[in-house]
N, C-alpha and C positions, 0 to 999 in steps of 0.2 A: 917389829909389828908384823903381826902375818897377816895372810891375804885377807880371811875375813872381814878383819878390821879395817881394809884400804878402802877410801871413801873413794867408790868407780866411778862416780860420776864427773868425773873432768868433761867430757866432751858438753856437758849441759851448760857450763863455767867457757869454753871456747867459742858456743854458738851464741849464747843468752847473751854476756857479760859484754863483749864488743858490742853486738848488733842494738843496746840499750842503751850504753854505754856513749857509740859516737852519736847517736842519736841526740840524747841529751847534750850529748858538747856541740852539733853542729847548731841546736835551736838556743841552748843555755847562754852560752856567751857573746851571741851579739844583743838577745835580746835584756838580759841582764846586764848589757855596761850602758843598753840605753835608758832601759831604768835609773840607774845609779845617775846617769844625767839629768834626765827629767824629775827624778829625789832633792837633788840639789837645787834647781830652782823652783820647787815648789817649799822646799826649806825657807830661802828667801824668802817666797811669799806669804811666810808665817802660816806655813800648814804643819799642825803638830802630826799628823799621822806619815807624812813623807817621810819622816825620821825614821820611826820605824821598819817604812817602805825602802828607806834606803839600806838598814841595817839586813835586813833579809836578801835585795840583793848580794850585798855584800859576801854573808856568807855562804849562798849559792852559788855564787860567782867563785871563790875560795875554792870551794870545793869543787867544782868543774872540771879546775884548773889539775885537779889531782887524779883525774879518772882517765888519760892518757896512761900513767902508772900502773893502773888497778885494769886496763886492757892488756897492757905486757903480762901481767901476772895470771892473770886467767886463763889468757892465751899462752901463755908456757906451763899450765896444768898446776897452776897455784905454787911457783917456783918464783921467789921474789930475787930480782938479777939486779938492786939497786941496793945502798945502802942501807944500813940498820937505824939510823937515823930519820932516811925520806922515809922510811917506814913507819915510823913513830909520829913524823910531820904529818903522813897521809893519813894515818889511821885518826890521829888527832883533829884534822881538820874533818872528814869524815860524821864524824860523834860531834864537832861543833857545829858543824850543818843541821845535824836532827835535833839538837836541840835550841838551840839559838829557833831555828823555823818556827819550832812548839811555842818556843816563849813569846817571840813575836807575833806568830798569828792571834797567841794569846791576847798580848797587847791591845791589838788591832780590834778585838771582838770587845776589850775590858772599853777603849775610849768609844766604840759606836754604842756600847750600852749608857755610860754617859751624858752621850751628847743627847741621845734617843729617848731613854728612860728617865735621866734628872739633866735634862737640857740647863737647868739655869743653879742647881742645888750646888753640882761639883766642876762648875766652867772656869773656876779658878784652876785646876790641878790639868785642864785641857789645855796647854801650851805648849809652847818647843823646848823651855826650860825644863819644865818637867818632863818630858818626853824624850829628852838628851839626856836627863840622869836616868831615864828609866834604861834606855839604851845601855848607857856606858853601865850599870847595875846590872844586867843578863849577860852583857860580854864577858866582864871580870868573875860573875858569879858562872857560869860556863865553864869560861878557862881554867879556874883554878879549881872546878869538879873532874875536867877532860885530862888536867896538869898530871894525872898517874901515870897517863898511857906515854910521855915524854920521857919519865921517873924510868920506865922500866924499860928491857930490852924485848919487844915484840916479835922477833925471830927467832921461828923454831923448826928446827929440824927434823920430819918424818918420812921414815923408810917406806915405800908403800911398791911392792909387784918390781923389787930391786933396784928401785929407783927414788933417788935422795931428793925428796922436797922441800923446800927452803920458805913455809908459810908465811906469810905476814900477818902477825894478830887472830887469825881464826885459828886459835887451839884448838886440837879436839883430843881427849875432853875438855872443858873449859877448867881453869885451876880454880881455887876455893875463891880468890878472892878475886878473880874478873866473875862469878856468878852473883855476888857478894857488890860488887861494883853493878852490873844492870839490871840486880834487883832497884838497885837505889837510884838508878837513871830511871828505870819505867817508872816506878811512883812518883818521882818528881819532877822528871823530865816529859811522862805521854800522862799519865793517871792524871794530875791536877790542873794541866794544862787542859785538858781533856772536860773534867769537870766543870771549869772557869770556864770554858765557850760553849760547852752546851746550858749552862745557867744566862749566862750573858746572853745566846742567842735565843733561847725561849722567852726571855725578858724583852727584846728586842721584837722578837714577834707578835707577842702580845699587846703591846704598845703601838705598833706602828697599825695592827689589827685596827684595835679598837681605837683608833685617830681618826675621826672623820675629816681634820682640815689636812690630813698626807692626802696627795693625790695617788690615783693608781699609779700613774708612772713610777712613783718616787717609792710605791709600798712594792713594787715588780722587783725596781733595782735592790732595793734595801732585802727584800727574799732572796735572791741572788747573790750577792754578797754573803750570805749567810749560808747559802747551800753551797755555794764555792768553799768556803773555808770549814765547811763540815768535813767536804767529800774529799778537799785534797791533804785535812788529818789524814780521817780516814784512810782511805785509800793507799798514801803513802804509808802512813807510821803502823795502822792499828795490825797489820798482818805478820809484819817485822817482828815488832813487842812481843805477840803473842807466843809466835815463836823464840824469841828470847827470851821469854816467862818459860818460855817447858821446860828449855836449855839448862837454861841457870839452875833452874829447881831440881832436874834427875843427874845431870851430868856429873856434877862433880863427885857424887858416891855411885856409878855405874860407866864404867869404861865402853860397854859396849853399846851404849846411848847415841850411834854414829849414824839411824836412821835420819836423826832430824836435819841432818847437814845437807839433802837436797831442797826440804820446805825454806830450809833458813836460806839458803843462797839466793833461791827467788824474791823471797822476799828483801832479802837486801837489795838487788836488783832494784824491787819497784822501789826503795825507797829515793833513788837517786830522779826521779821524775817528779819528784818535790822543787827541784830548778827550774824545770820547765813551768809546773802550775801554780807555782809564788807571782810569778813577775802578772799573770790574767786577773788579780784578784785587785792591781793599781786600776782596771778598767770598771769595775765594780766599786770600788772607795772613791773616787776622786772625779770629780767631772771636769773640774780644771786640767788633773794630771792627765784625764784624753785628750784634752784640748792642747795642749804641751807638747805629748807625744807627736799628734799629728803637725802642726807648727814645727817641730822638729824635722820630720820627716819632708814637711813642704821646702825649707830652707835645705834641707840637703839634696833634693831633686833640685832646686831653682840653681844652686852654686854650680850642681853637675852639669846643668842644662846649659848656664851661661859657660863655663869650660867649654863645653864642646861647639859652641857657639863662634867664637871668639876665631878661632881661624877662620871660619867662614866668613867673619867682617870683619878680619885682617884683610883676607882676601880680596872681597869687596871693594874695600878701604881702596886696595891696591890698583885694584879695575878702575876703580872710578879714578885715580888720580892719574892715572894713563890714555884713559879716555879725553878727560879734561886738557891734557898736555897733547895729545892729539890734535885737539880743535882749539888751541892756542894755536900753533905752528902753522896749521891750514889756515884758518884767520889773517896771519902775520904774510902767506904768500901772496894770500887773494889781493893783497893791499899792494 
């Protein structure tokens, strides 16, 4: 590979990729294992949309877990210094993050249209039973769409300015059939997922609109909810795709198609802030699940509080029963 073709931009991959990167892992992983708690006991309490809430944790939280990884790699100039395998794990958990999120938010928009639109028509298929198969249904149908990138060996070797880079999964060019593979993830991974909540949430609007017994409050939150899970599509997936769409389509009959490799990085970048803005949208769905949180949060301040208490009325304890043993003895003289 000669110089023209070396993709120069490493240093945007050392500054961008960490500084995003621990960002997300230092907000993602405490605030996503308290979700996953507060999921489960709103489970119990026969909240069919906590299931879903907890499945999105989940795999946020998965994939968090893998972005230590993908900071060594960036930061050694896209040189993967771990197995061929964690690489296939990573890249895999990766792709089951962005889409597992898609389907779930999905989810999430299909039962508030539901509950919203035919409150009483479809309140049979609104429960946890069903919302446990819908679950374990986008996991398996997920895994076994993601199960190629396990099938194959995802490291590849490029020569670039004499120096051997060891990539993980970003080929460049892309081969025929990873273009051929995320044509078939945006159509059914962002494209329909995409369609389904912008129909579900303009049906949503329109109904809670023209509801005269919704109160403001309740028609604010239910807006909100609704622009929350536009924007954090959006935002995260629809920039990615797009450039994924150019990739997939020129790349693989044009070698020198190595422009889009600085839009595509950034964008993969934003899409990892999909961890951080999964777990804000339990504060807009669930009024219980805040109520949860915070009870959460009050039992863990009171347990810290009573710890740190506790020597001081050991202490205490101790004064006063020396004092007490004092004014026995003086007592027992005076006599």
């Amino acid at each position: 590979m000669n110089s023209t073709e070396c993709m120069d931009d490493y240093n945007l991959d050392k500054n961008l990729f960490p500084f995003v990167y621990i960002t997300v892992i230092v907000v993602s992983i405490p605030v996503n294992c308290t979700f996953l708690c507060v999921s489960c006991i709103q489970v119990r309490e026969k909240n069919e949309l906590a299931i879903y809430l907890f499945s999105l944790s989940l795999a946020d939280l998965l994939y968090t877990l893998t972005l230590p990884l993908w900071i060594d790699y960036t930061w050694r100039e896209d040189t993967w210094q771990f197995s061929a395998l964690l690489c296939q794990i990573s890249a895999f958990l990766m792709y089951m993050n962005f889409y597992t999120s898609a389907a779930f938010l999905t989810c999430i928009s299909v039962d508030r249209y539901l509950a919203l639109v035919h409150p009483l028509k479809f309140q049979h298929l609104r429960t946890r039973r069903s919302a446990l198969l819908v679950s374990i249904f986008v996991w398996v149908l997920e895994t076994s769409l993601n199960s190629m990138i396990l099938v194959k060996d995802e490291t590849f070797h490029k020569v670039c300015n004499s120096t051997d880079h060891l990539l993980c999964y970003d080929k460049y060019p892309l081969e025929k059939w990873q273009a051929i593979l995320n044509i078939f993830r945006i159509c059914s991974g962002y494209m329909i997922p995409l369609a389904i909540m912008l129909f579900c949430n303009q049906k949503i609007y329109q109904a809670v609109r023209h509801n005269q017994a919704t109160e403001d409050r309740e028609k604010k939150k239910i807006k909100k909810l609704l622009l929350s899970i536009i924007i954090t599509f959006f935002f995260c997936f629809t920039p990615y795709h797009a450039v994924l769409l150019i990739r997939s389509i020129n790349e693989p009959d044009n070698d020198n198609f190595i422009h889009m490799f600085k839009p595509y990085r950034i964008t993969q970048a934003l899409t990892s802030f999909n961890c951080i803005a999964d777990p804000i949208l339990y504060c807009f769905v669930s009024e219980t699940g805040r109520t949860d949180i915070l009870n959460m949060l009050k039992r863990c301040f009171c347990v810290r509080q009573s710890e740190l208490q506790q020597p001081t009325d050991a202490t205490m304890t101790s004064i006063m029963k020396k004092n007490t043993t004092v004014v026995t003895l003086k007592s027992s003289t005076d006599l």
